[in-house]
mmCIF file of the N, C-alpha and C atoms, coordinates in Angstrom:
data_MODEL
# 
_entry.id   MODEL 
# 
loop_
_atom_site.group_PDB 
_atom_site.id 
_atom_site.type_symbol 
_atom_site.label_atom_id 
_atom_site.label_alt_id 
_atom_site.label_comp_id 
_atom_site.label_asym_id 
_atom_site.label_entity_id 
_atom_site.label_seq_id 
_atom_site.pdbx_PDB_ins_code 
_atom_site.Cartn_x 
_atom_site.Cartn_y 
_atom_site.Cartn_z 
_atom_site.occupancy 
_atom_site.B_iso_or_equiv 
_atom_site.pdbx_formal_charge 
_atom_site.auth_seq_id 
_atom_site.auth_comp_id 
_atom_site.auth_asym_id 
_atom_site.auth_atom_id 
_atom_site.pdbx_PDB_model_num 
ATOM 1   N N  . UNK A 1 1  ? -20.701 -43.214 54.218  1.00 0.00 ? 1  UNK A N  1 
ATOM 2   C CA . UNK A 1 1  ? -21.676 -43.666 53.254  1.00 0.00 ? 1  UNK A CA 1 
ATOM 3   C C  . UNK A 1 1  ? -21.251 -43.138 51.878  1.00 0.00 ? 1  UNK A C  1 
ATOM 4   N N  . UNK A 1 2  ? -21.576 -43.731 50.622  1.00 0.00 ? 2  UNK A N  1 
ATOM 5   C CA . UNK A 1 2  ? -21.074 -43.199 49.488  1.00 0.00 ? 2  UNK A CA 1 
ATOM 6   C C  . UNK A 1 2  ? -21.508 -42.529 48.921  1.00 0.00 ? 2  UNK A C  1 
ATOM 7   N N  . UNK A 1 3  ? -21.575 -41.747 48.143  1.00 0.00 ? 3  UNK A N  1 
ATOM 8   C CA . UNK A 1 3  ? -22.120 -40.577 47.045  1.00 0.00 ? 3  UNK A CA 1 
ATOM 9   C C  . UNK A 1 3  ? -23.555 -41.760 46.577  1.00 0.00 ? 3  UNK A C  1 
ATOM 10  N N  . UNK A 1 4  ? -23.008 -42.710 46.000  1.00 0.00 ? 4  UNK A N  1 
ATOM 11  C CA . UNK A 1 4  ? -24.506 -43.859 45.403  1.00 0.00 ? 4  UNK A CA 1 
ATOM 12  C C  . UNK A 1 4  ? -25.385 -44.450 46.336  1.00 0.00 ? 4  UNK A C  1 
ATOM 13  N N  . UNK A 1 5  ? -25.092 -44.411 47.892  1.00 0.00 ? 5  UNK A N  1 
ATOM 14  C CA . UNK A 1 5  ? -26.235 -44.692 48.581  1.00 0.00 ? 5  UNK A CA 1 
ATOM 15  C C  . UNK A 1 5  ? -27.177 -43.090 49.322  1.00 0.00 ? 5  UNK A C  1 
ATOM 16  N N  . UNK A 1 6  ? -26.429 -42.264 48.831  1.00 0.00 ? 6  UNK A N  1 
ATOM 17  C CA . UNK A 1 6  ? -26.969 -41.503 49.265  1.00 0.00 ? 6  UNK A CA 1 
ATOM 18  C C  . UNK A 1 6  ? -27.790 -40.747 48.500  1.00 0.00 ? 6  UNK A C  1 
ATOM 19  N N  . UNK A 1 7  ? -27.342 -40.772 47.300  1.00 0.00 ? 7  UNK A N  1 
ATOM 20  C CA . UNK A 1 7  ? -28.386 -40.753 46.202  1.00 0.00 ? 7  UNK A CA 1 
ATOM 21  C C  . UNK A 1 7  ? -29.808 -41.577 46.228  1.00 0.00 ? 7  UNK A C  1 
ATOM 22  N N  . UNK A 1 8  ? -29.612 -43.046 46.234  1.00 0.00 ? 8  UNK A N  1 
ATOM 23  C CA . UNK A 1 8  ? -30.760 -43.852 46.448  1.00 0.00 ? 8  UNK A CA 1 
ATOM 24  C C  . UNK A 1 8  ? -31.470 -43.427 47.263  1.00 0.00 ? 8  UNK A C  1 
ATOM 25  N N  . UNK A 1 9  ? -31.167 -43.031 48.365  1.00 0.00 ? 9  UNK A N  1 
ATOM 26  C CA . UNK A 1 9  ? -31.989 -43.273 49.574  1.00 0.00 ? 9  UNK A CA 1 
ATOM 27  C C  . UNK A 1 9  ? -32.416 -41.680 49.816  1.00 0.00 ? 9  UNK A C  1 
ATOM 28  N N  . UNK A 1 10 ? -31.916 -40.764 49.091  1.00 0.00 ? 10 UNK A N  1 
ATOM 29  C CA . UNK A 1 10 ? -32.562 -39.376 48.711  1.00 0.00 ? 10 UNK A CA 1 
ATOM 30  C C  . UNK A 1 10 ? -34.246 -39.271 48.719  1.00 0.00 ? 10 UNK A C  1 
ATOM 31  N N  . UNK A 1 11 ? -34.630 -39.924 47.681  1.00 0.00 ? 11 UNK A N  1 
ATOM 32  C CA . UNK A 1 11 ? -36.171 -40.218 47.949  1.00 0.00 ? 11 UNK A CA 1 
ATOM 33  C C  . UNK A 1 11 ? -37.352 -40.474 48.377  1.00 0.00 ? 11 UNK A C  1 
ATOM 34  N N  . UNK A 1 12 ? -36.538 -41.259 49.682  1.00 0.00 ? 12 UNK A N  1 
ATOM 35  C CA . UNK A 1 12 ? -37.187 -42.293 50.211  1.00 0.00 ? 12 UNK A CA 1 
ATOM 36  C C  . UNK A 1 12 ? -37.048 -41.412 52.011  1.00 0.00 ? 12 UNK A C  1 
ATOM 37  N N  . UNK A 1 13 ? -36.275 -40.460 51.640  1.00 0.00 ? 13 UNK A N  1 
ATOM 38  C CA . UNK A 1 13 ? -35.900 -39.424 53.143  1.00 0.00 ? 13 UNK A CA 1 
ATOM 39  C C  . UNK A 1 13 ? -36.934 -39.019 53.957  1.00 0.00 ? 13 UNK A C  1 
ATOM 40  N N  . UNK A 1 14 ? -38.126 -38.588 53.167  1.00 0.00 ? 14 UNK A N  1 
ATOM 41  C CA . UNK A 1 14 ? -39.237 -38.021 53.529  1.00 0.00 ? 14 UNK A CA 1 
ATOM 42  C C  . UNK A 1 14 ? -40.128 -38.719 54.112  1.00 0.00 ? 14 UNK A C  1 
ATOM 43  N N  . UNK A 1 15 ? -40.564 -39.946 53.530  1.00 0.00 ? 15 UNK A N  1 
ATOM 44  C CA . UNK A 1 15 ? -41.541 -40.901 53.253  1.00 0.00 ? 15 UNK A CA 1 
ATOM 45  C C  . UNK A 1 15 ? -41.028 -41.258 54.897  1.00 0.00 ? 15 UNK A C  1 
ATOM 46  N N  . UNK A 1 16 ? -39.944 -41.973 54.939  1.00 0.00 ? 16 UNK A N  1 
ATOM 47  C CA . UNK A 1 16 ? -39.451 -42.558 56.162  1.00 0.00 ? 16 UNK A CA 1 
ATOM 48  C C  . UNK A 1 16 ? -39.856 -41.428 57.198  1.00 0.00 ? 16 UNK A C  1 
ATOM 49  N N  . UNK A 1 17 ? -39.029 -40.549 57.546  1.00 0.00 ? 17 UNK A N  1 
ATOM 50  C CA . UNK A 1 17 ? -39.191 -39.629 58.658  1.00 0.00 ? 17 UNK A CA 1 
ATOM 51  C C  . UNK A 1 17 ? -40.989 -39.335 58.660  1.00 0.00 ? 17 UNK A C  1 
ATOM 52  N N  . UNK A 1 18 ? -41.723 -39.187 57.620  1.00 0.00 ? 18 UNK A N  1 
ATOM 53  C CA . UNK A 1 18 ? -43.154 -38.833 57.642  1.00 0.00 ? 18 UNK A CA 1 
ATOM 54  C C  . UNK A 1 18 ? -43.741 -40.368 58.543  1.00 0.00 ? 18 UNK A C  1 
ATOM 55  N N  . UNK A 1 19 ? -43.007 -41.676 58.267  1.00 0.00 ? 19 UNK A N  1 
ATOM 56  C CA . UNK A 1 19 ? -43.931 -42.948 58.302  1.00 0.00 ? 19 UNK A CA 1 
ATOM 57  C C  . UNK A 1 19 ? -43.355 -42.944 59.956  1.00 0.00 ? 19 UNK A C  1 
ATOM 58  N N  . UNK A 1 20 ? -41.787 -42.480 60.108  1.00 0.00 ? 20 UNK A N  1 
ATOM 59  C CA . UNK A 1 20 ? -41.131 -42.984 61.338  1.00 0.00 ? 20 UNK A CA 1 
ATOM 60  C C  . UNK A 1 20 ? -42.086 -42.306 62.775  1.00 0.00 ? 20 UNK A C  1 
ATOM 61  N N  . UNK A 1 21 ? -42.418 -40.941 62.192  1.00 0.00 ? 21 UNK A N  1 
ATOM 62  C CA . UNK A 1 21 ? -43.354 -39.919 63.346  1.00 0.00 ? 21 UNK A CA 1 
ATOM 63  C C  . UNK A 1 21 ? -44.725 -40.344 63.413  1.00 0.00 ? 21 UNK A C  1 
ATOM 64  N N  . UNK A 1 22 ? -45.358 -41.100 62.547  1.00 0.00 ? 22 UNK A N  1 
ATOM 65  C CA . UNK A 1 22 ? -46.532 -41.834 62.396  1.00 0.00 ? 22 UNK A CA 1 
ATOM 66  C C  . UNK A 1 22 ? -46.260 -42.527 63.346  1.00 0.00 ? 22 UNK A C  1 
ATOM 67  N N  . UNK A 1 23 ? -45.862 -43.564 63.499  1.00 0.00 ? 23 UNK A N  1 
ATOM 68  C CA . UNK A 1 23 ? -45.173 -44.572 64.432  1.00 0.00 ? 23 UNK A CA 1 
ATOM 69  C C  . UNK A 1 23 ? -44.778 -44.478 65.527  1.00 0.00 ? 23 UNK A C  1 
ATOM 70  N N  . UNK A 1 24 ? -43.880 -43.275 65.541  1.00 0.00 ? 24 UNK A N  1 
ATOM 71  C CA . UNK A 1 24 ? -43.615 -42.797 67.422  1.00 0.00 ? 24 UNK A CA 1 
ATOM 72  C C  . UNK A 1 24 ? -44.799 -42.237 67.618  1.00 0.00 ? 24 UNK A C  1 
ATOM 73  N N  . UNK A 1 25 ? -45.921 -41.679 67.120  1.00 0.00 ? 25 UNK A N  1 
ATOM 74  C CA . UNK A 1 25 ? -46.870 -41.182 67.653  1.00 0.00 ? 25 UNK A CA 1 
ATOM 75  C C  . UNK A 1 25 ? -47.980 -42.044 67.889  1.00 0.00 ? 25 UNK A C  1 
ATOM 76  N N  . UNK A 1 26 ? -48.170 -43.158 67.143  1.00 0.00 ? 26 UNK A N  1 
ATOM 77  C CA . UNK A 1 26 ? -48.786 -44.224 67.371  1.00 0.00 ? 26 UNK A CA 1 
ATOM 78  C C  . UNK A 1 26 ? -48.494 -44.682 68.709  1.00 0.00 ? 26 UNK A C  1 
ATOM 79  N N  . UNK A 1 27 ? -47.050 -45.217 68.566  1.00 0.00 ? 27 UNK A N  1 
ATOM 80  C CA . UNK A 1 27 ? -46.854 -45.646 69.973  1.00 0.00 ? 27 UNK A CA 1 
ATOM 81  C C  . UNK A 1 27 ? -47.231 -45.122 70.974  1.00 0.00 ? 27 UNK A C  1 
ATOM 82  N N  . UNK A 1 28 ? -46.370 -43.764 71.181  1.00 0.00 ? 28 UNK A N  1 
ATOM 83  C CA . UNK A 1 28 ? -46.713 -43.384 72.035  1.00 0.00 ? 28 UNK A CA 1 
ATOM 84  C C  . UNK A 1 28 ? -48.158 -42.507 72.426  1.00 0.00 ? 28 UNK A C  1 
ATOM 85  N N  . UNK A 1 29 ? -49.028 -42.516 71.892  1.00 0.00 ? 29 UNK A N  1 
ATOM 86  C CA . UNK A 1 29 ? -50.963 -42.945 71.772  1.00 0.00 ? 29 UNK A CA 1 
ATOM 87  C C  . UNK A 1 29 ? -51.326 -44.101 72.899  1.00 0.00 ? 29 UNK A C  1 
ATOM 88  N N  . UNK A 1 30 ? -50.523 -45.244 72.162  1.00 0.00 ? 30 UNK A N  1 
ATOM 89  C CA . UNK A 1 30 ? -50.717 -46.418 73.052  1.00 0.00 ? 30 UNK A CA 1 
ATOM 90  C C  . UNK A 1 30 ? -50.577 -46.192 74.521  1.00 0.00 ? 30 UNK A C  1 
ATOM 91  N N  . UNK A 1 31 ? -48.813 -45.880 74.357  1.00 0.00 ? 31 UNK A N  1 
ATOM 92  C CA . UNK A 1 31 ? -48.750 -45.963 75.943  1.00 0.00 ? 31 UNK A CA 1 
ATOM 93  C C  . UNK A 1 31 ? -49.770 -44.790 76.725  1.00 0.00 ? 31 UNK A C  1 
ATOM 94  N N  . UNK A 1 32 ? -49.377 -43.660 76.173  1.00 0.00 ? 32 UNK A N  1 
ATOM 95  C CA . UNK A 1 32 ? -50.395 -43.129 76.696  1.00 0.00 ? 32 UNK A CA 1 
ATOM 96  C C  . UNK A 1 32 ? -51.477 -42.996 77.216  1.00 0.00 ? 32 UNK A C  1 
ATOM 97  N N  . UNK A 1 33 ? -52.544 -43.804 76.953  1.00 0.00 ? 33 UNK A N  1 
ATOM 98  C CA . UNK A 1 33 ? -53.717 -43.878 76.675  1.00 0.00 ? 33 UNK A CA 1 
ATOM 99  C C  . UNK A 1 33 ? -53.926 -45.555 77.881  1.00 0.00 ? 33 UNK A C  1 
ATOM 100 N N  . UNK A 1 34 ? -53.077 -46.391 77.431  1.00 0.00 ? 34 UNK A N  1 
ATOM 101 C CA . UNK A 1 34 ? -52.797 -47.713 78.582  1.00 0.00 ? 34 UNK A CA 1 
ATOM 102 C C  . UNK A 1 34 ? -52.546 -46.659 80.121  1.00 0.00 ? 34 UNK A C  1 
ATOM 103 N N  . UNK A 1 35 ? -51.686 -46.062 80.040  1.00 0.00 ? 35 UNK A N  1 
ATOM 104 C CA . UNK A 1 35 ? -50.635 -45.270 81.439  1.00 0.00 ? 35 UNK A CA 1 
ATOM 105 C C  . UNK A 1 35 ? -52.175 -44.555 81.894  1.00 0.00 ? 35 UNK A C  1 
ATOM 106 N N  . UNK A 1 36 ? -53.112 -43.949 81.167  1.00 0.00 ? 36 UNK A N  1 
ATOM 107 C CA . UNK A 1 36 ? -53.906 -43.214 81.633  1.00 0.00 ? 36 UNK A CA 1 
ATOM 108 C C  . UNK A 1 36 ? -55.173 -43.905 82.156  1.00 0.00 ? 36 UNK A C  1 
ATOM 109 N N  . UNK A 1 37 ? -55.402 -45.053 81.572  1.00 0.00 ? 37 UNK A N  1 
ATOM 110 C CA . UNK A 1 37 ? -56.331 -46.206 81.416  1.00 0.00 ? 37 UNK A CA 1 
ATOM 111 C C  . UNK A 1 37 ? -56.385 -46.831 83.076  1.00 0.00 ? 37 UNK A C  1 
ATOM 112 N N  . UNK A 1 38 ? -54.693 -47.074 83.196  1.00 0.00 ? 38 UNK A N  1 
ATOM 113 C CA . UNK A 1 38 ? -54.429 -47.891 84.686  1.00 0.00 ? 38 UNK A CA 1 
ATOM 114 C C  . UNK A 1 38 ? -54.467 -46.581 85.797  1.00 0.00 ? 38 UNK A C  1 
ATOM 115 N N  . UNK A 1 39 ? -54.038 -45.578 85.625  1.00 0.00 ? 39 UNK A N  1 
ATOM 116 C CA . UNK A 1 39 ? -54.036 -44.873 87.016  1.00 0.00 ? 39 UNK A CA 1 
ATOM 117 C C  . UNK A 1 39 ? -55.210 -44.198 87.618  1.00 0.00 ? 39 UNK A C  1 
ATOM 118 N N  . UNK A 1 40 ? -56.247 -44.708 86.430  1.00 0.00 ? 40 UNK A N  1 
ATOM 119 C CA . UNK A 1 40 ? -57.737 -44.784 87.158  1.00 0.00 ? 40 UNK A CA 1 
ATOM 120 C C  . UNK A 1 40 ? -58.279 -45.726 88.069  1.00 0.00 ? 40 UNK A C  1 
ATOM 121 N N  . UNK A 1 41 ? -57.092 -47.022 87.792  1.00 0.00 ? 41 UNK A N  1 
ATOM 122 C CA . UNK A 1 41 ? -57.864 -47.841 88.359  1.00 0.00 ? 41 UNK A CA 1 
ATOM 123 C C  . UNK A 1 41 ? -57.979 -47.821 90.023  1.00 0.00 ? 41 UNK A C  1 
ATOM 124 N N  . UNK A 1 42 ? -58.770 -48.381 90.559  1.00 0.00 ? 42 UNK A N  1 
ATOM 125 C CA . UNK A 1 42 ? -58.852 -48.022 92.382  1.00 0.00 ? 42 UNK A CA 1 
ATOM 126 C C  . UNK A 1 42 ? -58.681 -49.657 92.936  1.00 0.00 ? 42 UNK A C  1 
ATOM 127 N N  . UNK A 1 43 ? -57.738 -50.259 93.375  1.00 0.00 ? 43 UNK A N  1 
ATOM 128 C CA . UNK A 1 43 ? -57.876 -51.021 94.265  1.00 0.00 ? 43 UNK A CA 1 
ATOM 129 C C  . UNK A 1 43 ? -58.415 -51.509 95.437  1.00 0.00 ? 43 UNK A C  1 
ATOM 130 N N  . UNK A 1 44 ? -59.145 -50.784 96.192  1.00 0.00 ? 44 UNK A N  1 
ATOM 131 C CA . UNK A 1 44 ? -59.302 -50.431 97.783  1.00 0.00 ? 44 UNK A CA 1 
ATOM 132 C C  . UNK A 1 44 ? -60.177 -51.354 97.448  1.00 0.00 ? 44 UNK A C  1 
ATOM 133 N N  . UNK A 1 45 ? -61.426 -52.119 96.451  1.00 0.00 ? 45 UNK A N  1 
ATOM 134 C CA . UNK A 1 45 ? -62.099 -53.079 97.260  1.00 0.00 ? 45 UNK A CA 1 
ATOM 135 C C  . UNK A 1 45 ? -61.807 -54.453 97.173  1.00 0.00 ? 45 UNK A C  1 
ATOM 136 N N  . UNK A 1 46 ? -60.449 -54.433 96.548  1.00 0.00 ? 46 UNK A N  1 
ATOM 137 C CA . UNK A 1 46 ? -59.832 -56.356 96.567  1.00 0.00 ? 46 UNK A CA 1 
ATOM 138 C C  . UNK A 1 46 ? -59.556 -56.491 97.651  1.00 0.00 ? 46 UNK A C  1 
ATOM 139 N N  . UNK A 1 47 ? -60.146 -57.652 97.981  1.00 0.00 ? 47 UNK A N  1 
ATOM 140 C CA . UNK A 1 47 ? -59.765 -57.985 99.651  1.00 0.00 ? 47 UNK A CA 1 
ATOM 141 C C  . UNK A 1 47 ? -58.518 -58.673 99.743  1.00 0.00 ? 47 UNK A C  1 
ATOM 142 N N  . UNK A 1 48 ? -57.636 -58.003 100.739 1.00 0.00 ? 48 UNK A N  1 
ATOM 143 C CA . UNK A 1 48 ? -56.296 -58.883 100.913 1.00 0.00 ? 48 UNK A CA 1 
ATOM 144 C C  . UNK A 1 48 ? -56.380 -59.877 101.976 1.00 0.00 ? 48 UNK A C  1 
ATOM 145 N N  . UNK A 1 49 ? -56.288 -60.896 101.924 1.00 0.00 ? 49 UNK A N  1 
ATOM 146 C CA . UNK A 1 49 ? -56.264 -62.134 102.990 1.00 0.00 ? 49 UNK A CA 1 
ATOM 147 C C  . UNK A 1 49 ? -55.058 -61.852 103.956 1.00 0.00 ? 49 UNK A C  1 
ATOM 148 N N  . UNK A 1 50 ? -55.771 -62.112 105.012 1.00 0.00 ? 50 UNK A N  1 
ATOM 149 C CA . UNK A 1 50 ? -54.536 -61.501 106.564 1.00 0.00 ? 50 UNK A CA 1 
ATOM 150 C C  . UNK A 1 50 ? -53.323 -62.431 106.543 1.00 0.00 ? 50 UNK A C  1 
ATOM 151 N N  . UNK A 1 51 ? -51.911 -61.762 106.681 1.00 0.00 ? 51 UNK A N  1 
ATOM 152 C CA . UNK A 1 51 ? -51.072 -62.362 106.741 1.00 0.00 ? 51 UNK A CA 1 
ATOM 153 C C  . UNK A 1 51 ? -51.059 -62.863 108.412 1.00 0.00 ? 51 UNK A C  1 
ATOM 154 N N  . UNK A 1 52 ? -50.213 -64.040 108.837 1.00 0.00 ? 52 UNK A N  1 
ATOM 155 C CA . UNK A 1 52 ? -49.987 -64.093 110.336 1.00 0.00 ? 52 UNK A CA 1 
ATOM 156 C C  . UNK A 1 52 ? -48.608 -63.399 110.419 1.00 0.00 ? 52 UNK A C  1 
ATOM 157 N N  . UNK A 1 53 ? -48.095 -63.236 111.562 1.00 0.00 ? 53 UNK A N  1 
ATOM 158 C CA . UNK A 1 53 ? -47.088 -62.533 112.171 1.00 0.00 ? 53 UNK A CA 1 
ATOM 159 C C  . UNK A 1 53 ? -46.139 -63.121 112.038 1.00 0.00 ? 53 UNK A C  1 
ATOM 160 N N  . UNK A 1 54 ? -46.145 -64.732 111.708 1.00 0.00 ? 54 UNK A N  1 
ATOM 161 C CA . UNK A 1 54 ? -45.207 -65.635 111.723 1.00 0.00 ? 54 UNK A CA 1 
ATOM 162 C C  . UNK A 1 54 ? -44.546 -65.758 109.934 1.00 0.00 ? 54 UNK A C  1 
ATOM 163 N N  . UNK A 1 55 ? -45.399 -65.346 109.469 1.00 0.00 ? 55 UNK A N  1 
ATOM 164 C CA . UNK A 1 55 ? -45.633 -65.816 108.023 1.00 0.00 ? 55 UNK A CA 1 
ATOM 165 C C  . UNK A 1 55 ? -44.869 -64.523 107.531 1.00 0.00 ? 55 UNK A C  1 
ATOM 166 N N  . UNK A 1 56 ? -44.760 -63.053 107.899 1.00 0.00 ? 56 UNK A N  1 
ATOM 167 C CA . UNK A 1 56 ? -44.247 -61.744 107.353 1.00 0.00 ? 56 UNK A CA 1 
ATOM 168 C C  . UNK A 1 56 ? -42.894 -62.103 108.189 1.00 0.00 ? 56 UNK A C  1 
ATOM 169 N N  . UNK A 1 57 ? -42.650 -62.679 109.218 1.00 0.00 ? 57 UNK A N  1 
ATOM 170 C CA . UNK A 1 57 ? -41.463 -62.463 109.622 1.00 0.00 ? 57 UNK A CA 1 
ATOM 171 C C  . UNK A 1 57 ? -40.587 -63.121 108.517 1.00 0.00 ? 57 UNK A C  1 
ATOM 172 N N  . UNK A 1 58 ? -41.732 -64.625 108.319 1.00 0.00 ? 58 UNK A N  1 
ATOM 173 C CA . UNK A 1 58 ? -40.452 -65.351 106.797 1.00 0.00 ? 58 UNK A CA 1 
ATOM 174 C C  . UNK A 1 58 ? -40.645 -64.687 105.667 1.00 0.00 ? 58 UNK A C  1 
ATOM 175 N N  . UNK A 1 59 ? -41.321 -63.612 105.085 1.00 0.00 ? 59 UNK A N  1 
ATOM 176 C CA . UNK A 1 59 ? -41.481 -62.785 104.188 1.00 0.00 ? 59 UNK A CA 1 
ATOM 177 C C  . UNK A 1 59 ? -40.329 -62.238 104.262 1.00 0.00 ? 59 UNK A C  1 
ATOM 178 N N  . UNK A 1 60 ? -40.056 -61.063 105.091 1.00 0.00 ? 60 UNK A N  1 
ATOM 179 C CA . UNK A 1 60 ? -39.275 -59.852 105.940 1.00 0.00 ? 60 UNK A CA 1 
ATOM 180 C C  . UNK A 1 60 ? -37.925 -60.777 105.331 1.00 0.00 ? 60 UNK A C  1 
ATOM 181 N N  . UNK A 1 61 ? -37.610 -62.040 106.171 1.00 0.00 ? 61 UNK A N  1 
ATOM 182 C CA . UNK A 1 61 ? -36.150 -62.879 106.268 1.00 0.00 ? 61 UNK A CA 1 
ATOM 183 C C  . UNK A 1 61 ? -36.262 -62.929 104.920 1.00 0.00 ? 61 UNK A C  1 
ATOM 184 N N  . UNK A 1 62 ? -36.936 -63.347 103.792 1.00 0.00 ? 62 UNK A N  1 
ATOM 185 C CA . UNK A 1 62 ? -36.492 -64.223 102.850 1.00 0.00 ? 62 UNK A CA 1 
ATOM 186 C C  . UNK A 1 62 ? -36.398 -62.463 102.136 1.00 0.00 ? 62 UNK A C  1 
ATOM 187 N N  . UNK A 1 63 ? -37.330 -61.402 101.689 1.00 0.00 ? 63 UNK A N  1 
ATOM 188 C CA . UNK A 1 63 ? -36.496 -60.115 101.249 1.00 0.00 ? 63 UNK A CA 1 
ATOM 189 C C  . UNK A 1 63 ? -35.452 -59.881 101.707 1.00 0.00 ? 63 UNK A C  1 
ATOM 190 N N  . UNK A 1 64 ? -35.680 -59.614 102.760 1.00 0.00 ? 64 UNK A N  1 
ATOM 191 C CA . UNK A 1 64 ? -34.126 -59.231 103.178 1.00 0.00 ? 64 UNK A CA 1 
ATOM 192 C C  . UNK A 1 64 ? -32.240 -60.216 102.647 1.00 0.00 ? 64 UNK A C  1 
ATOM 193 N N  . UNK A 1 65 ? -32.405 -61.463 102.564 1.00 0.00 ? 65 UNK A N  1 
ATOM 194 C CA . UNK A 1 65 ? -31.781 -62.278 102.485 1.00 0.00 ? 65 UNK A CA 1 
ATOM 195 C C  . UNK A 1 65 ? -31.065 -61.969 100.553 1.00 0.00 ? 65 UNK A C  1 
ATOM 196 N N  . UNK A 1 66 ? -32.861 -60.919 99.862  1.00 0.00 ? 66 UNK A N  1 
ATOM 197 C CA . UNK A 1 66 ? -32.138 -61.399 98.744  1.00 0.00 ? 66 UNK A CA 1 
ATOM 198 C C  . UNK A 1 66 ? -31.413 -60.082 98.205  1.00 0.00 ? 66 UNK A C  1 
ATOM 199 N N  . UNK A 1 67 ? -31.844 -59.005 99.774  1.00 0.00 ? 67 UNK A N  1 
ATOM 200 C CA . UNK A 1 67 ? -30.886 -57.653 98.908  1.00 0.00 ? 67 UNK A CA 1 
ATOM 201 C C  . UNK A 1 67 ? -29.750 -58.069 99.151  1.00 0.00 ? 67 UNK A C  1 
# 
């Protein structure tokens, strides 16, 4: 980088790194706060409809087929 962009952008050093940690902390607020949001959630009373025996075996074949 040259002596003249590094001059320019002298000023502006602070502002950035102050706005950039705003921002990762924002974000990561978000995820945070989503990640903490979902692992409350409880599944146990969606009802799952019964598979037949015939129907997991073509489940089983067709996973298997695609490792």
């Amino acid at each position: 980088m040259t002596p003249a962009a590094l001059r320019a952008r002298k000023p502006f050093f602070w502002k950035n790194i102050v706005l950039a940690g705003g921002l990762f902390a924002l974000t990561g607020g978000i995820y945070w706060y989503t990640l903490k949001a979902l692992i409350q959630d409880d599944f146990g009373d969606v009802p799952v409809p019964p598979v037949s025996e015939a129907e997991l075996i073509k489940l089983r074949a067709k996973r298997d087929a695609e490792k």
